[in-house]
C-alpha positions as CSV (number, residue, x, y, z in Angstrom):
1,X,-26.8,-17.0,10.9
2,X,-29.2,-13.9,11.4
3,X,-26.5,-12.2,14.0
4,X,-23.7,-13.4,11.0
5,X,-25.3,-11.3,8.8
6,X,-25.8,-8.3,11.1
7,X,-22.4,-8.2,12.2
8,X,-21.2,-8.0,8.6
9,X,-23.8,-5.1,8.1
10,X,-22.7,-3.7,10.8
11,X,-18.8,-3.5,9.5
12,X,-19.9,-2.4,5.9
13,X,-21.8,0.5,7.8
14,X,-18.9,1.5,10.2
15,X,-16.4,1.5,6.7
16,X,-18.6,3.7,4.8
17,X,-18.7,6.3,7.6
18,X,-15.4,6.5,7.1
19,X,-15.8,8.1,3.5
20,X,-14.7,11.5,3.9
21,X,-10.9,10.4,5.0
22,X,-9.0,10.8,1.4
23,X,-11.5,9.1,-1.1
24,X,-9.8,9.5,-4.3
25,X,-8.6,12.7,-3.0
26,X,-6.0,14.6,-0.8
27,X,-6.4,13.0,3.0
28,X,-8.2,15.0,5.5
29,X,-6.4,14.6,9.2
30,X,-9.2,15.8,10.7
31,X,-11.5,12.5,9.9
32,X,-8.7,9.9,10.4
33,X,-10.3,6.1,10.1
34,X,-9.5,4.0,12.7
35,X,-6.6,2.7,13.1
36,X,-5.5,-0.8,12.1
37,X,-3.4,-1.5,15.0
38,X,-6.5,-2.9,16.8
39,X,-7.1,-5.3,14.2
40,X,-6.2,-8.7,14.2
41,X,-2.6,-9.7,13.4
42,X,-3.1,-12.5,10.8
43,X,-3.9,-12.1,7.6
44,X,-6.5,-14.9,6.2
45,X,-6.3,-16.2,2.7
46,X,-7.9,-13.9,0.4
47,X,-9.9,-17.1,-0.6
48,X,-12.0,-16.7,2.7
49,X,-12.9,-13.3,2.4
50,X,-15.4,-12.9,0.0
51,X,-18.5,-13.2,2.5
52,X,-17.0,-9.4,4.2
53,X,-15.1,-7.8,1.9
54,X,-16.3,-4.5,0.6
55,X,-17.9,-4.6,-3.0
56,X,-18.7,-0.8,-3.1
57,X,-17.7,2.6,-1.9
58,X,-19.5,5.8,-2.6
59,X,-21.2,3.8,-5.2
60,X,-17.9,3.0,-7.2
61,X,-17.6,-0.8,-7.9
62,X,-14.7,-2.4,-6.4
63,X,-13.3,-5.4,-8.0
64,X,-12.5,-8.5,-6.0
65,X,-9.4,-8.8,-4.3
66,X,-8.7,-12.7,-4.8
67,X,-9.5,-11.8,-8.6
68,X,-5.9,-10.2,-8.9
69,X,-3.4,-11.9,-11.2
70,X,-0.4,-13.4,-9.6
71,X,2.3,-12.0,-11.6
72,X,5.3,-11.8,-8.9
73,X,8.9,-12.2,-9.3
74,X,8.9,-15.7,-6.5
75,X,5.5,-15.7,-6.2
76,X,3.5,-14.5,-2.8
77,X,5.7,-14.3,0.3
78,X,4.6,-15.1,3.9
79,X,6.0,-13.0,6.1
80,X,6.4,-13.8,10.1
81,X,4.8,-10.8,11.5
82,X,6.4,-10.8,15.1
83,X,10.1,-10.6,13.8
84,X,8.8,-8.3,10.9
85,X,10.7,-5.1,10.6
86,X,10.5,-1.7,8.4
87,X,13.8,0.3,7.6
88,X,13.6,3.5,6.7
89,X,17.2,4.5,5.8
90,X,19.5,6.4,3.5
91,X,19.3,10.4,3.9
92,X,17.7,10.6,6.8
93,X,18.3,12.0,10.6
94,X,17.1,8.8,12.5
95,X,17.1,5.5,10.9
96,X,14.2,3.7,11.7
97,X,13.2,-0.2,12.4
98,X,9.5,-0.5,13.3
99,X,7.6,-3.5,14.5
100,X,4.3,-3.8,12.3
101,X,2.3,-2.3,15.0
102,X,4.3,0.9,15.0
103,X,3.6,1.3,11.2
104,X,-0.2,1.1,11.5
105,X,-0.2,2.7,14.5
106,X,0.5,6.2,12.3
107,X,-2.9,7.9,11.2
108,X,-4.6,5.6,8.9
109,X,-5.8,7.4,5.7
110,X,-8.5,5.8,2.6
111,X,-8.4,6.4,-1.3
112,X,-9.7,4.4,-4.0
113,X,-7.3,4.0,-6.6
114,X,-6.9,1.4,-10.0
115,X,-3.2,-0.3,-10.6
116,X,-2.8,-0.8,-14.2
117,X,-0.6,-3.4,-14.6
118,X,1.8,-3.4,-18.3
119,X,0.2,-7.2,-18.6
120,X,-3.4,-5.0,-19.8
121,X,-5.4,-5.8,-16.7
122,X,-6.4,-3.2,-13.8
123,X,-7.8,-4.0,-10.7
124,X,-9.6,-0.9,-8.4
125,X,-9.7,-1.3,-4.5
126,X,-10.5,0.6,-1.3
127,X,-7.1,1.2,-0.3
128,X,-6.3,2.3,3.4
129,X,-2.6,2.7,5.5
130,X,-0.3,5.5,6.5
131,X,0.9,8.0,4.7
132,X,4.9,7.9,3.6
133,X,5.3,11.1,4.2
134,X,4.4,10.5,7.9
135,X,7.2,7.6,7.7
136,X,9.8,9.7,6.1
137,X,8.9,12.8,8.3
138,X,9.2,10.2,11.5
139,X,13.0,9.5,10.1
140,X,13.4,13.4,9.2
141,X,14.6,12.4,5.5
142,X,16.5,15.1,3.5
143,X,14.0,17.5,2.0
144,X,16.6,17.7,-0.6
145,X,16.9,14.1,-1.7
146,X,15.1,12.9,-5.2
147,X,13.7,9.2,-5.0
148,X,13.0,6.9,-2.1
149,X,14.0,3.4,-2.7
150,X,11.8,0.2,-1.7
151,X,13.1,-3.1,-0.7
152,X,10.6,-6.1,-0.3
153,X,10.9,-9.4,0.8
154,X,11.5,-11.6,-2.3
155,X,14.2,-9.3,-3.4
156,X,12.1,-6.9,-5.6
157,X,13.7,-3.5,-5.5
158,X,11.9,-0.2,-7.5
159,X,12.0,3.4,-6.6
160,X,9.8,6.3,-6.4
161,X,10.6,10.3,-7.2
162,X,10.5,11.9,-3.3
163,X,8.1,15.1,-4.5
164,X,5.7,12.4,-6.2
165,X,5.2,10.3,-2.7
166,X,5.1,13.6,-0.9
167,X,2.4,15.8,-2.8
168,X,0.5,12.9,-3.6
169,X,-0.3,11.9,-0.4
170,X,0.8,7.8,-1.4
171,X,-0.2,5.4,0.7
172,X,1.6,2.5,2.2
173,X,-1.4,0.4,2.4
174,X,-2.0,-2.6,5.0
175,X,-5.8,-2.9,4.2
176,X,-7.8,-3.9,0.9
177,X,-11.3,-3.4,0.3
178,X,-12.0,-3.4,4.1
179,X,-10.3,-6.4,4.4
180,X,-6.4,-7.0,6.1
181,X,-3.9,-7.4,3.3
182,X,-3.7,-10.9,2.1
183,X,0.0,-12.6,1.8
184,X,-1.0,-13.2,-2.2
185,X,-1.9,-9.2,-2.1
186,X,1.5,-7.9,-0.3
187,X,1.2,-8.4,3.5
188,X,2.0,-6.5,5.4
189,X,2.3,-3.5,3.3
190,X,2.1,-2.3,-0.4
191,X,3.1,0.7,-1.7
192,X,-0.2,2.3,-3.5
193,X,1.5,4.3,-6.6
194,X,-1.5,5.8,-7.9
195,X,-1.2,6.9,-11.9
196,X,2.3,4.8,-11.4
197,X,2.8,1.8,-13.9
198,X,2.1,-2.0,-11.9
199,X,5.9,-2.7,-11.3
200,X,6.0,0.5,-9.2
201,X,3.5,-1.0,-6.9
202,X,6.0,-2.5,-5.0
203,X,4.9,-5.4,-2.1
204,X,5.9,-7.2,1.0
205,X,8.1,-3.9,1.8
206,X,11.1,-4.2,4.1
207,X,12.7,-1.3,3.2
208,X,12.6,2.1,2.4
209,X,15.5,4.3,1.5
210,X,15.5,7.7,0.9
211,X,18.1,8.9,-1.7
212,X,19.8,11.2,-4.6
213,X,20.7,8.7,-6.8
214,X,18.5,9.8,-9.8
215,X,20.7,6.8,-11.6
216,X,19.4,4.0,-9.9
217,X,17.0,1.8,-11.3
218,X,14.6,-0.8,-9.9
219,X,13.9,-4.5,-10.6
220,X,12.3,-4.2,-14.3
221,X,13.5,-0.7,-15.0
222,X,17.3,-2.4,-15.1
223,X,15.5,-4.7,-17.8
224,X,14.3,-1.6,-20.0
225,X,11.0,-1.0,-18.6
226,X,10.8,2.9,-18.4
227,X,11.1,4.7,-15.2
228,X,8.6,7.1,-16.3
229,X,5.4,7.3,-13.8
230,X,2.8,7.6,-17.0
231,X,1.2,3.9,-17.9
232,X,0.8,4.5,-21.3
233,X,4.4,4.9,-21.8
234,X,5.0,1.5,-21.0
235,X,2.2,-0.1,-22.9
């Protein structure tokens, strides 16, 4: 029990010296965390988790990541990680398919950001992944394009403008509060769309297309949700 406890210490310490990679700020390449390729491949239950995961960071509270209401379109999706593949597509020099390991095997970056969801609940983790530009820059997308498009899993579809993922530094996230993404939480990845209404949060991505179609319109934005990236708007 005693080494138990000092090999979760000893995690919470190595996360926290991690704090100066893009905390609620603009990432800093020069203090990459590690990345989460050498991490184990399977994601436990989020039910399991509580015992490790990160409560804290920089003395922000954090909430819990099984606390999260399930509010997906076919409920969580278990995806088989060895014939897993990312597209990135549309206006773009080199269409890409990447294994999971080649997406976390891009510098790994940290923020801590709060999805508001339209429901009137908000959840704030320790969010850490890649960057999409890094993605998109990888594929050489069209400087000139306007949104990028993101495909996931259980058919969900919403889009993003390209300048917002770009000079925002989003994160395609793979990690939670220290902890590997849970299926219920959007394994493998989610798209962390900070100041972004909950529906733009896209999860269990498959695809990402980079496009000029300012027309299109995702999932709940074809039902009259507004396309607009300010929450209030929507509440």
């Amino acid at each position: 029990m005693r080494l138990a406890k000092l090999a979760a210490l000893s995690a919470l310490l190595t996360l926290t010296a991690l704090s100066s990679a893009c905390t609620q700020a603009t990432p800093r390449r020069e203090v990459p965390v590690r990345p989460a390729a050498s991490l184990p491949a399977t994601a436990p239950p989020a039910s399991s988790l509580a015992s490790v995961e990160v409560t804290s960071f920089k003395g922000k509270p954090l909430d819990a990541v099984s606390a999260e209401p399930e509010n997906s379109i076919k409920g969580p999706q278990r995806i088989d990680i060895k014939k897993y593949r990312l597209t990135v597509t549309g206006q773009v020099k080199t269409p890409l398919s990447l294994t999971y390991d080649q997406v976390v095997a891009l510098p790994a970056y940290q923020k801590v950001t709060t999805l508001n969801c339209v429901d009137g609940w908000s959840v704030t983790y320790l969010w850490q992944g890649v960057l999409l530009k890094d993605l998109l820059r990888k594929a050489g997308y069209d400087r000139n394009a306007k949104i990028v498009i993101f495909r996931c899993s259980d058919g969900y579809f919403t889009s993003l403008p390209l300048d917002y993922l770009v000079t925002n530094n989003i994160l395609l996230a793979d990690r939670m509060n220290g902890l590997r993404m849970p299926p219920e939480r959007g394994f493998p990845f989610q798209v962390v769309a900070e100041n972004q209404v909950g529906y733009k949060w896209a999860k269990w991505i498959t695809g990402i297309e980079v496009s000029s179609d300012t027309r299109f319109r995702g999932y709940y934005e074809r039902m009259g949700y507004s396309n607009s990236e300010i929450p209030s708007a929507d509440k």
